[in-house]
C-alpha positions in Angstrom: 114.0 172.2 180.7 110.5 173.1 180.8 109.7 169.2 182.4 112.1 169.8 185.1 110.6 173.0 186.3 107.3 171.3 186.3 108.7 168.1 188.4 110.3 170.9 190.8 106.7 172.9 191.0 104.8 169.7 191.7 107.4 168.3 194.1 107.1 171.9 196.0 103.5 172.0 196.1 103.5 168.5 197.3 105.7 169.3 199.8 103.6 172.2 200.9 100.1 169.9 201.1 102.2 167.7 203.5 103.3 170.2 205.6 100.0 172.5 206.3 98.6 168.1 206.5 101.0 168.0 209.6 100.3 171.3 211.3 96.4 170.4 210.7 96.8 167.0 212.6 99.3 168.3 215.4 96.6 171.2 216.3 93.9 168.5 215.7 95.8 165.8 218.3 97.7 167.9 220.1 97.8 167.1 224.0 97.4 169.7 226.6 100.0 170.5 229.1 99.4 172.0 232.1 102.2 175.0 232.4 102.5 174.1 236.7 104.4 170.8 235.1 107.0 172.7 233.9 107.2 175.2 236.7 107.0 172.1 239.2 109.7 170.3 237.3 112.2 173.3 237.8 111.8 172.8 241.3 112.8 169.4 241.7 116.8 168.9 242.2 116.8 167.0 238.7 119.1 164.0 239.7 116.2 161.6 238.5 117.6 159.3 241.3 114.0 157.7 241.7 113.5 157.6 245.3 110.1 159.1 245.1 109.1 155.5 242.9 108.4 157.3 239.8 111.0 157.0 236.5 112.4 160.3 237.2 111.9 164.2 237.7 109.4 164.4 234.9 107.1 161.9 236.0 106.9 163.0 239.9 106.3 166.6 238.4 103.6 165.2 236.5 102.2 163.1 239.5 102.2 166.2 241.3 100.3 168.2 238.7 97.7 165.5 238.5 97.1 165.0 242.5 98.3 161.6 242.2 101.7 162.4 244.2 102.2 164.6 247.2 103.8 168.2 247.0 106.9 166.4 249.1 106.8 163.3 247.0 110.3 163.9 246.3 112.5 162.7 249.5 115.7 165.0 248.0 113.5 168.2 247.8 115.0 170.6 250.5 112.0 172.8 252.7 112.6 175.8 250.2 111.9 173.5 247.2 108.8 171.8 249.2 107.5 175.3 249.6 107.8 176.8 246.2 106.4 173.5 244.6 103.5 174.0 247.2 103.0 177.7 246.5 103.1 176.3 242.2 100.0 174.2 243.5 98.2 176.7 245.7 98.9 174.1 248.8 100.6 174.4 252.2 103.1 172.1 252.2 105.9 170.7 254.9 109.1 168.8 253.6 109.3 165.0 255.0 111.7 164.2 257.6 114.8 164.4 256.5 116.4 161.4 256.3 119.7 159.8 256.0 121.6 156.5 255.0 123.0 154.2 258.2 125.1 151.2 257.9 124.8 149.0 260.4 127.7 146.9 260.3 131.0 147.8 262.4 132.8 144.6 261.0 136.0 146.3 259.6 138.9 144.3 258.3 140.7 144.3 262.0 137.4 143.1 263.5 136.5 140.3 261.6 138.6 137.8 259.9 138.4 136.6 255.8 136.8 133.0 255.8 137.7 132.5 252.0 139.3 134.4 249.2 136.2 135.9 246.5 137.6 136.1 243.1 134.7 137.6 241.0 132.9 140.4 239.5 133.7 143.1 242.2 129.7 143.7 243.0 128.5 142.8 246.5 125.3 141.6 245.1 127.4 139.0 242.4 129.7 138.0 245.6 126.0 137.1 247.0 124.4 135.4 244.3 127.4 132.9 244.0 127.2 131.4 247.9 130.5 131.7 249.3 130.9 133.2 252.6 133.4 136.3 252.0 133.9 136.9 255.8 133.4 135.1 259.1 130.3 137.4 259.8 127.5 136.3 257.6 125.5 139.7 258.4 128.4 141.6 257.8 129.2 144.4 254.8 130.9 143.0 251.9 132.9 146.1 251.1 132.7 145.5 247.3 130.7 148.8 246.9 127.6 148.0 245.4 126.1 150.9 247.4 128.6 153.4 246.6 127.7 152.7 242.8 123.9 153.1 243.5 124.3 156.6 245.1 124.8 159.5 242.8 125.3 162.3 245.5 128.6 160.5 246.0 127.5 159.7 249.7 129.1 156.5 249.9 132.9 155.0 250.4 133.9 152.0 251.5 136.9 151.8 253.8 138.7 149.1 256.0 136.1 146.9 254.1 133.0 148.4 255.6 130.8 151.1 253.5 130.8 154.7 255.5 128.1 157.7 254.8 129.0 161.0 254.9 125.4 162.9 256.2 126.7 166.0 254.8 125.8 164.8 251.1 123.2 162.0 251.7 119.9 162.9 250.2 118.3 160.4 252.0 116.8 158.8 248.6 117.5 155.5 249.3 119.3 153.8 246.3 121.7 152.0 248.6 119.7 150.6 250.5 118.3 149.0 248.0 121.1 148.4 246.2 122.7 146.5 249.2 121.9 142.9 248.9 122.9 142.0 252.8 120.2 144.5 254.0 122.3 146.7 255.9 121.7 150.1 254.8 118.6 151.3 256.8 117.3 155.3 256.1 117.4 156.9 259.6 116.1 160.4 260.9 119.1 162.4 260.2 118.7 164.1 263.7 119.3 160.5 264.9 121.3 160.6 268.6 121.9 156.9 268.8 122.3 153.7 266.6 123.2 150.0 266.3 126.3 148.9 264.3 125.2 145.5 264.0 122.8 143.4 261.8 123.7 140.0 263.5 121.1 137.7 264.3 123.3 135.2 265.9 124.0 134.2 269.5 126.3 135.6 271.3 128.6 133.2 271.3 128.7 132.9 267.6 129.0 136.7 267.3 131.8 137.0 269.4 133.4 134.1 267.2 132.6 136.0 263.8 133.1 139.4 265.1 134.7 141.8 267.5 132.0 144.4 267.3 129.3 142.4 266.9 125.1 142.6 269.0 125.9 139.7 271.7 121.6 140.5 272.1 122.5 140.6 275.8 119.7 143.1 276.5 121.8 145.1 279.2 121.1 148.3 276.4 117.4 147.7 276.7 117.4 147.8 280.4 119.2 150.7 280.8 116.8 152.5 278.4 114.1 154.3 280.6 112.4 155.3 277.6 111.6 151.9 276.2 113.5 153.1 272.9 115.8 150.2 272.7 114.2 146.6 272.2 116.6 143.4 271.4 114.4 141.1 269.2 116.2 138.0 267.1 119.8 138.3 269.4 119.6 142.0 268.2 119.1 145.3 269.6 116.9 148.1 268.0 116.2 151.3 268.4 112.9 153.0 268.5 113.8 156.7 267.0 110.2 158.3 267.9 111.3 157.5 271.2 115.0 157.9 272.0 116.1 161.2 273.5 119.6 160.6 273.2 120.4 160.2 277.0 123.0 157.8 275.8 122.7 155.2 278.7 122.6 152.7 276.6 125.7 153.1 274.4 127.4 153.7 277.7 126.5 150.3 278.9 127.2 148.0 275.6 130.0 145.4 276.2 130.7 145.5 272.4 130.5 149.1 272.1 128.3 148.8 268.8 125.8 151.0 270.0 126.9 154.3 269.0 126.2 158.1 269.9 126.3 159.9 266.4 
């Protein structure tokens, strides 16, 4: 008996070194945090989408705190949020433009015809990656929804075969974009008055082939534009947002009706 309560004394005290060892070395080595890390971090939305190219809310915080990110690195971060991370970091600060998701492809399923039948893994970027030619338009959406997956402010649907943003929930943080593997998801200013439905580089006569609402590059837009705001540049027209007032001349003017007021 009298060995056991030995083993169980030695065992304890052991057990006790160890632990004041542990606190010793974790005061010793302990890294300090600056509190504004936290307080920053609070701020942030938290959906750890990414768009501000750091791995997630933490990290941008942390960026912040150290001077190596802007107080509106984050591209989700309303004005209010902008403000109080500024006023965590004893800086004026402004929130970036807010931005917004724009498809630019008006190739539904009754403007555009199927050239074969995909039978894969329902991902726009596996339809890609295998070579076949889904529809006649080889600019065109996919409508398989790789987008839709990527966003996670459920700001994305596909319908009639074409992906559709609702602006009312887009952050503007531009995982679809990325995620679309034709290129046809461009962030716009959300206070955008005019856009082009179309990614087409084709001729016209090709486009009109592929597609009922397809760029024929015609230029007609471009002249009617007295602002210079509307270029056509690879059988494609493009708009120029810092200059474009919205007069809507253009759109007005398109045979194809692809240019759009919005």
């Amino acid at each position: 008996m009298q060995e056991v309560i030995i083993a169980t004394l030695v065992v304890g005290v052991i057990g006790l070194l160890i632990g004041v060892a542990l606190v010793a070395v974790s005061k010793k080595f302990a890294v300090e945090t600056d509190e504004r890390v936290g307080l920053v971090r609070e701020s942030l939305p938290g959906n750890n989408c990414g768009a501000c190219g750091y791995a997630g809310c933490d990290a941008v915080a942390a960026a912040i705190v150290e001077g190596k990110a802007p107080v509106n690195a984050c591209p989700v971060c309303n004005a209010e949020a902008v403000k109080k991370i500024g006023d965590i970091m004893g800086v004026q600060a402004e929130a970036a433009e807010k931005k917004v998701a724009y498809v630019h492809c008006a190739g539904s399923c009754d403007k555009t015809s199927v050239r074969c039948n995909y039978v894969g893994i329902h991902d726009c970027r596996a339809a890609v990656l295998s070579g076949i030619s889904v529809w006649e338009c080889d600019y065109g959406c996919l409508g398989f929804g790789s987008c839709v997956e990527a966003c996670k402010f459920g700001a994305l649907r596909v319908e009639n075969g074409v992906a559709i943003v609702d602006e009312t929930k887009c952050a503007g943080c531009g995982k679809c974009a990325k995620a679309c593997p034709k290129g046809l998801i461009e962030l716009v200013p959300a206070d955008k008055k005019i856009a082009v439905r179309c990614a087409s580089r084709d001729r016209g006569p090709a486009v009109k082939k592929a597609c009922t609402a397809g760029c024929l590059g015609c230029g007609i837009c471009a002249k009617q534009c007295e602002h210079e705001a509307i270029t056509v540049d690879g059988n494609l027209a493009h708009v120029d947002y810092t200059k474009c007032v919205g007069c809507g001349k253009c759109a007005e003017k398109c045979p194809m009706k692809v240019i759009e007021m919005v």
